[in-house]
C-alpha positions in Angstrom: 0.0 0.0 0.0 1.2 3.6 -0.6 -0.3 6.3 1.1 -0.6 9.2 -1.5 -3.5 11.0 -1.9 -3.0 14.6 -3.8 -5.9 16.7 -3.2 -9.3 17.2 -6.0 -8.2 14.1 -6.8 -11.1 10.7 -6.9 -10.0 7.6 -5.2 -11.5 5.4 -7.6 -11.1 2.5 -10.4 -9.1 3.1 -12.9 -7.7 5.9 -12.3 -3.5 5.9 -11.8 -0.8 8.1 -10.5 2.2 7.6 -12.5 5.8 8.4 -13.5 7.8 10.9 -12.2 5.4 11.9 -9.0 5.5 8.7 -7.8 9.2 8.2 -8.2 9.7 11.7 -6.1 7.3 10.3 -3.6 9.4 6.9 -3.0 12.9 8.8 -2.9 10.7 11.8 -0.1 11.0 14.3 -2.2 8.4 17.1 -2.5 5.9 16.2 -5.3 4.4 19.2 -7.3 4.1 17.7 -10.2 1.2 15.4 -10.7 0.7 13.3 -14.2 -2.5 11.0 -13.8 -3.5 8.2 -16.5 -6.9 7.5 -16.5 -8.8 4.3 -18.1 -11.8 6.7 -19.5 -12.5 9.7 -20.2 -9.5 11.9 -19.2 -11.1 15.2 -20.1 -14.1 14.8 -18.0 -11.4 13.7 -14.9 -9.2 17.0 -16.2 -12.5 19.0 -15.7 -13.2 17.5 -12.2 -10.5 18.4 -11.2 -10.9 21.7 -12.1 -13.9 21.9 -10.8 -12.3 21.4 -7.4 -9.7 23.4 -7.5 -11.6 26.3 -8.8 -9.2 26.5 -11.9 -9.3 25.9 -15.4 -7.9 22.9 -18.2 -5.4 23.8 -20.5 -5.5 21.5 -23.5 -1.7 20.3 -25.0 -0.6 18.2 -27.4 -2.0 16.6 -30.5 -5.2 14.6 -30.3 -3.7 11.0 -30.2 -1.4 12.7 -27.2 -3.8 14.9 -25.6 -3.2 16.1 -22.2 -5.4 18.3 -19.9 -3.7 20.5 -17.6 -4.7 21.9 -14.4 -2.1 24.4 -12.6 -3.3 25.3 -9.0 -0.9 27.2 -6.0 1.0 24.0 -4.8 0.7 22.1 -7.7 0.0 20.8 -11.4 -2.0 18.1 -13.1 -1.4 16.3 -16.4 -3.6 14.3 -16.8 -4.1 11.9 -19.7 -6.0 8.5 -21.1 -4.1 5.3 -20.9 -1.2 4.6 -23.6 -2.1 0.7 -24.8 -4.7 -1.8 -23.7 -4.3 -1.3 -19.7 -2.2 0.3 -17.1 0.8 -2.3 -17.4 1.5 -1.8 -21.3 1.1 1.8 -20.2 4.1 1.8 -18.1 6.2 -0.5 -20.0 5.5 2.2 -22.9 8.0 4.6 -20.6 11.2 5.5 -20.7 12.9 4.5 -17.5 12.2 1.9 -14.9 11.9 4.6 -12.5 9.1 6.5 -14.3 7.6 3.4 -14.9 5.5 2.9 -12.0 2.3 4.0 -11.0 -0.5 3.7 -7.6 -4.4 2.7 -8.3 -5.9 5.4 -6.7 -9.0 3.1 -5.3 -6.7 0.0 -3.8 -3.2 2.4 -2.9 -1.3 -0.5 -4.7 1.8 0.2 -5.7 2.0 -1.0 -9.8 5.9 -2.0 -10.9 5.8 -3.7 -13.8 9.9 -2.2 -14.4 11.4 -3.1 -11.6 11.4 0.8 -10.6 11.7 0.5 -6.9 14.7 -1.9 -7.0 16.2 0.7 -9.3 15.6 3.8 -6.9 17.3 1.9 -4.2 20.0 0.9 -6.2 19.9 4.8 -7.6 20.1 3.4 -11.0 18.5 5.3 -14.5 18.2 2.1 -16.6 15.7 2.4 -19.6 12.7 0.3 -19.8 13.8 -1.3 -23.2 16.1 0.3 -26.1 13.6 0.7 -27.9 12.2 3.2 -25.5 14.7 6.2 -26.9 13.2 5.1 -30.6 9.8 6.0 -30.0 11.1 9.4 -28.1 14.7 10.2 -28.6 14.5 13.1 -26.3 14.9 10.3 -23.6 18.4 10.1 -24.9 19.4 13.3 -23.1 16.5 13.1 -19.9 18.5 9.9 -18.9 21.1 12.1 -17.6 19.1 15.1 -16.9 17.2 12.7 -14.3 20.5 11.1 -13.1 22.3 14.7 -12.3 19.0 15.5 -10.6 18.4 13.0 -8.2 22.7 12.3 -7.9 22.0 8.6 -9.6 24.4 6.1 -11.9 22.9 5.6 -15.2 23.5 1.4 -16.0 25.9 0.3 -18.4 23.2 -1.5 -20.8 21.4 2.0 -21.0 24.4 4.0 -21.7 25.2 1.8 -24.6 21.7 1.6 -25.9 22.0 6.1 -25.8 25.9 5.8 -27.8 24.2 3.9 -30.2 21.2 6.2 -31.0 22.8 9.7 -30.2 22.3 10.8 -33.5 18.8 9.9 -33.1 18.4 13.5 -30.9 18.2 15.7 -33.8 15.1 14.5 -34.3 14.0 16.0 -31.0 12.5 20.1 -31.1 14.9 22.6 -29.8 12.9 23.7 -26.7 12.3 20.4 -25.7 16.3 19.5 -26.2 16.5 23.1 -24.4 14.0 22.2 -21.7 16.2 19.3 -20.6 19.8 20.5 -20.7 19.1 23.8 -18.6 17.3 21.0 -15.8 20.9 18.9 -15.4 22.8 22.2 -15.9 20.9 23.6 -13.2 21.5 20.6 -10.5 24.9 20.9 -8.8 26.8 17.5 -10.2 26.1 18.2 -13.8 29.8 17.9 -14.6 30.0 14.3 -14.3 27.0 13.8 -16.5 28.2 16.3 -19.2 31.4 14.7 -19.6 29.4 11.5 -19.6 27.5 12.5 -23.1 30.7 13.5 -24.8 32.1 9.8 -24.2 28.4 8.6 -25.7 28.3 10.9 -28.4 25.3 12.6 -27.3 27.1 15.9 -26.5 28.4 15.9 -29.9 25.0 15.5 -31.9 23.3 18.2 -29.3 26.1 20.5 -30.4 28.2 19.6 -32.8 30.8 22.3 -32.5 32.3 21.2 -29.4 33.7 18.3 -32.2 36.1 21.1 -33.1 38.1 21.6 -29.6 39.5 18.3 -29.5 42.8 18.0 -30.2 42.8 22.0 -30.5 46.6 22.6 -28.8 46.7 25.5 -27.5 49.5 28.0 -26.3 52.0 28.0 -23.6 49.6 28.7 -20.7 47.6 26.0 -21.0 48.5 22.1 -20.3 45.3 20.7 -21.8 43.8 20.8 -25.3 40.6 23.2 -25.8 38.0 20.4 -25.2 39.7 19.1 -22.0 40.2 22.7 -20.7 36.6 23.0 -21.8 35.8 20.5 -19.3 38.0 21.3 -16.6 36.5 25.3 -16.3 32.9 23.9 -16.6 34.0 21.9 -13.7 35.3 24.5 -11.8 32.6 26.9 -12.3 30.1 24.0 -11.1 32.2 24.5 -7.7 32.2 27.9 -7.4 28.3 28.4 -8.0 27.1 25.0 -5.7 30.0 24.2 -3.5 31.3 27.6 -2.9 34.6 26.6 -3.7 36.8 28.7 -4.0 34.7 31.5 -1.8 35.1 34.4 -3.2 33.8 37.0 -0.5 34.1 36.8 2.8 29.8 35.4 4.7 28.4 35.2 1.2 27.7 32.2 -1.3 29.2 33.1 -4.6 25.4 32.2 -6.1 24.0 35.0 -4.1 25.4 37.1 -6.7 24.3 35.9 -9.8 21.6 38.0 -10.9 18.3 37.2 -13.0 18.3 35.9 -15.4 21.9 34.4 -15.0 20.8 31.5 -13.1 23.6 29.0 -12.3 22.5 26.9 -15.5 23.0 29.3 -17.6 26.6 30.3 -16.3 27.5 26.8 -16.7 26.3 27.0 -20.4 28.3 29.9 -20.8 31.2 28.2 -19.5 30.7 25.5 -21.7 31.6 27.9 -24.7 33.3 30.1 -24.0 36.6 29.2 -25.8 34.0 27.6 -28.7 35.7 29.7 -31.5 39.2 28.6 -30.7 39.3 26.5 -33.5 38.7 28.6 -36.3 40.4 31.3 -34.9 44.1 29.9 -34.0 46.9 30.5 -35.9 50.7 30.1 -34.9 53.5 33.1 -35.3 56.8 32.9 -37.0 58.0 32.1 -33.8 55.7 29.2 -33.7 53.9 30.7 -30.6 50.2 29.8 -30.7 47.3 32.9 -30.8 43.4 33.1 -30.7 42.8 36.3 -31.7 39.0 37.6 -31.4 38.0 34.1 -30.3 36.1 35.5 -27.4 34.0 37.8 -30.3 33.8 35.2 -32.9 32.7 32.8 -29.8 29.8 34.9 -28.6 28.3 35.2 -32.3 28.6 31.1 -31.9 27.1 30.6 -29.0 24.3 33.0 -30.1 23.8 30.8 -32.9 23.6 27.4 -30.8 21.0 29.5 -28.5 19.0 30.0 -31.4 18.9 26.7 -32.4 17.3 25.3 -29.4 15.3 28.1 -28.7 16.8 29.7 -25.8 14.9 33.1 -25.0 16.3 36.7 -25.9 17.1 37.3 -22.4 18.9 34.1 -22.4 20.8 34.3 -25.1 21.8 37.6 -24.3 22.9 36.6 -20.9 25.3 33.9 -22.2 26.4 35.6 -25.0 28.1 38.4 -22.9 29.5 36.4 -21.0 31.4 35.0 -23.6 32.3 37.9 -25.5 33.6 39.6 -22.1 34.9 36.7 -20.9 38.6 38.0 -21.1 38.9 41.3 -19.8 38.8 40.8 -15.8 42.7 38.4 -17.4 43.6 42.4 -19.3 42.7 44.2 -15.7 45.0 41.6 -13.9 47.5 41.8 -16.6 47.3 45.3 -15.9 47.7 45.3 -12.2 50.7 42.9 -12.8 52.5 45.0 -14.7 51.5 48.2 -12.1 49.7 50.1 -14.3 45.7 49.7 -13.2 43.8 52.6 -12.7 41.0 52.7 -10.4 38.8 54.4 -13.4 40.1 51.4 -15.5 38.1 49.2 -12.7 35.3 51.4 -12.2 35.1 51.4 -16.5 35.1 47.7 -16.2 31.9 47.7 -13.4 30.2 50.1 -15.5 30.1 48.0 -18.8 29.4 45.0 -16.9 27.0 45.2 -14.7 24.5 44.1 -13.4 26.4 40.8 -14.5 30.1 41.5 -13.6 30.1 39.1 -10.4 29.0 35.8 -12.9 31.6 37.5 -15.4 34.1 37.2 -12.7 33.4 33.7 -11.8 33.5 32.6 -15.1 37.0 34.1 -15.3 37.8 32.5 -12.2 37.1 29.3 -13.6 38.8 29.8 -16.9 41.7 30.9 -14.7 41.8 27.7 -12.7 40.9 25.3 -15.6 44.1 25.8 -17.1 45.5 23.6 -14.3 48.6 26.0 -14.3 50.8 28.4 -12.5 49.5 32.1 -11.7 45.8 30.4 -10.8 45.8 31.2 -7.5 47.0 34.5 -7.8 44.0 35.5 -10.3 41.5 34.1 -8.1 43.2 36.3 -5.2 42.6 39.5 -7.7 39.4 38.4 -8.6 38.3 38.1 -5.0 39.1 42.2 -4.4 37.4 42.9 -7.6 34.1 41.0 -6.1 34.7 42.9 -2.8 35.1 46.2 -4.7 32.2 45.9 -7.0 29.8 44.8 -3.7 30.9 47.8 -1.8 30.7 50.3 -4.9 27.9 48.9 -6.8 25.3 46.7 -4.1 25.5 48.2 -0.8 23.3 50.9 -1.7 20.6 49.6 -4.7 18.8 52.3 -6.2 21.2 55.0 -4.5 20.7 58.2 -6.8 23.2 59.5 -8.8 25.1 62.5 -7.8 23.9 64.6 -10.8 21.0 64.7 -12.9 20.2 65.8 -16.1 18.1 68.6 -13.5 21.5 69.8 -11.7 23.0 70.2 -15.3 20.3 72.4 -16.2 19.6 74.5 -12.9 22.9 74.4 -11.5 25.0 75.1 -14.7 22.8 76.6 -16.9 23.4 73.6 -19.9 20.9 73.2 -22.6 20.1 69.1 -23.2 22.3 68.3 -25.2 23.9 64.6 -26.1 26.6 66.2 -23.7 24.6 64.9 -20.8 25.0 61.6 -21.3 29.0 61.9 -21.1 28.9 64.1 -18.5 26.6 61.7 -15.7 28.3 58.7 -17.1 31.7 60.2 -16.3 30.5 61.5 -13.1 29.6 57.7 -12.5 33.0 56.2 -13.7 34.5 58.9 -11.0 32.0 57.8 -8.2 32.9 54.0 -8.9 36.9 55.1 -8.9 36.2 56.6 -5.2 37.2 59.9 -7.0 33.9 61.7 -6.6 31.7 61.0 -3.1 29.2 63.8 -2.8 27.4 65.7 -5.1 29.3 68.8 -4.5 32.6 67.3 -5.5 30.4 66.0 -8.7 29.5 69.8 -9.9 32.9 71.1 -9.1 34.5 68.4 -11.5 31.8 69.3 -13.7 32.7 73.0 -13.7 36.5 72.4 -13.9 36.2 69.6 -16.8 33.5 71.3 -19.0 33.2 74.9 -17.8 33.3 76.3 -21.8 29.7 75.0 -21.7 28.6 75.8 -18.2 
């Protein structure tokens, strides 16, 4: 017997909870999610259930796959008519053995036709049967978006069945291949699954042009070809997002500054191309020295690309994309600052055509740092950590803290006309105020006087 009950829902025959919310409920963890196979009628259930929850169906899908859809506060329902003659060639219809269970909702019986529950105590992803990733070969990639999720193995039979098929995923829509890979990027072990669909293949038919950094040698500060670097700074930046590791301010998690909508996902993603236009871009002096000139801006017009293609969202793809394209220039500040020459205005420039996103752009840099596996790491991450400390003191402590001057003060205070002058003028002010050049706004309106006083 298994006592699960969700509410507005009928305890009675032939009516089944199934898959993925009965899965969550075995392993105790929260169930929001509730799909429901019914033996008759699934719209009239779908509209009881409504009824109930004072809410309304939403109809998805095409009319051999039809599902009704209820969304109330705590939770939603999918609810659909039974796949095959009866409940049992229902489940074995599913992908994994772990989905593949389901409870009568009249008797509480637990229905395990799979062997699902020996599979969740073994923490095992095993498919149903091959042919499972035939009739849907999005299940190619959910395999180990459901393994990084819930920290499981995914068994050896399965993994060869996916190598064998991986081409099979571009048959697979773009959102729902996007759907999936942002749900195991988002879960903090990801890297171990990622790496995992580059040794099946499946990384490779997802996105081909990660083919290209292997075997890409790169230059003298680097140990590891582009795809193995590749590896090692997604890695990295999977540490410093979920494990905090290396910490880079002092009573803060490093996620605390990612803001919307960079989740940590979407970082990682960002990581994983960042050096993408390597390839195409190296070439090799007369010295013999290796260079990648422009890869970051050639990479960010990639990436953008790749976004499109599996129909990541503007915001989205804007997000990665400058994170790629920027993804160099905290390494030209340290440079500077090695070589004694960085300016605090060089800084505060740097915050001001970065933010709101400069502390993910500074993790990212952090991990590219350390995933070159050689010396001078440690002292980047060291740099990186005051630039962090700087930007929260300059740029957070204070949200929504007024500007010194206004387009107002120009006008009643030094008699300017509107002009595109303003703009220069308040973001300079700003670039001053980030420097720690300019803290009042009477400091602000004497540099103003002294650096433009021909038009005052």
């Amino acid at each position: 017997m298994i006592f699960i009950n969700p509410k507005f829902i009928p305890e009675k025959k032939g009516v089944f909870l199934v898959g993925g919310c009965v899965r969550d409920h075995l392993l105790g963890r929260p169930v929001t999610d509730i799909d429901l196979a019914v033996e008759k009628n699934a719209r009239s259930m779908a509209a009881h259930i409504a009824s109930a929850a004072g809410r309304r169906v939403v109809v998805i899908g095409k009319a051999d796959k039809r599902i009704y859809r209820i969304v109330t506060a705590g939770e939603t329902y999918d609810v659909s008519g039974i796949s095959g003659p009866d409940i049992y060639a229902d489940l074995l219809d599913r992908d994994f053995t772990v989905n593949a269970m389901a409870v009568d909702m009249k008797t509480k019986e637990l229905l395990d036709p799979a062997g699902g529950k020996k599979d969740l105590s073994e923490e095992l992803v095993r498919m149903v049967c091959p042919g499972a990733f035939d009739k849907d070969p999005l299940r190619l990639l959910r395999a180990f978006r459901i393994a990084a999720v819930l920290g499981f193995s995914i068994e050896p039979a399965t993994l060869d069945a996916i190598s064998a098929r991986s081409e099979k995923i571009s048959q697979s829509a773009g959102e729902r291949i996007r759907d999936e890979w942002l749900k195991m990027l988002q879960s903090a072990s990801s890297s171990e699954f990622v790496r995992l669909t580059g040794k099946t293949g499946l990384l490779f038919a997802v996105f081909p042009e990660l083919r290209k950094l292997k075997g890409c040698t790169q230059n003298r500060h680097h140990r590891l070809d582009a795809f193995e670097h590749t590896m090692s700074v997604y890695r990295v930046a999977e540490a410093i997002l979920h494990e905090n590791r290396p910490a880079l301010i002092q009573d803060a998690k490093n996620s605390d500054f990612i803001t919307s909508p960079g989740t940590p996902g979407l970082v990682k993603h960002a990581a994983l191309f960042h050096d993408i236009a390597k390839p195409e871009t190296r070439s090799t002096d007369e010295k013999g020295n290796i260079h990648f000139y422009g890869h970051e801006k050639r990479g960010a017009e990639i990436i953008r690309d790749i976004n499109m293609r599996i129909r990541f969202s503007n915001k989205e793809n804007l997000y990665t994309s400058f994170l790629v394209k920027n993804h160099l220039k905290p390494l030209f500040l340290y440079m500077m600052h090695e070589h004694g020459r960085l300016q605090p205005k060089s800084v505060a420039r740097f915050f001001m055509k970065t933010q709101p996103r400069t502390p993910e752009l500074l993790m990212l840099a952090a991990a590219d740092a350390q995933g070159k596996d050689g010396p001078g790491a440690d002292k980047f991450t060291e740099f990186v950590r005051d630039l962090v400390l700087r930007y929260s003191n300059a740029c957070l402590c204070a949200p929504g803290q007024p500007r010194l001057v206004t387009g107002r003060d120009l006008i009643s205070e030094l008699g300017l006309e509107p002009s595109p002058l303003f703009s220069e003028i308040i973001g300079k002010v700003e670039e001053m105020r980030l420097a720690g050049l300019l803290k009042n706004r009477e400091q602000a309106l004497r540099f103003i006087r002294k650096k433009w006083g021909k038009n005052c």
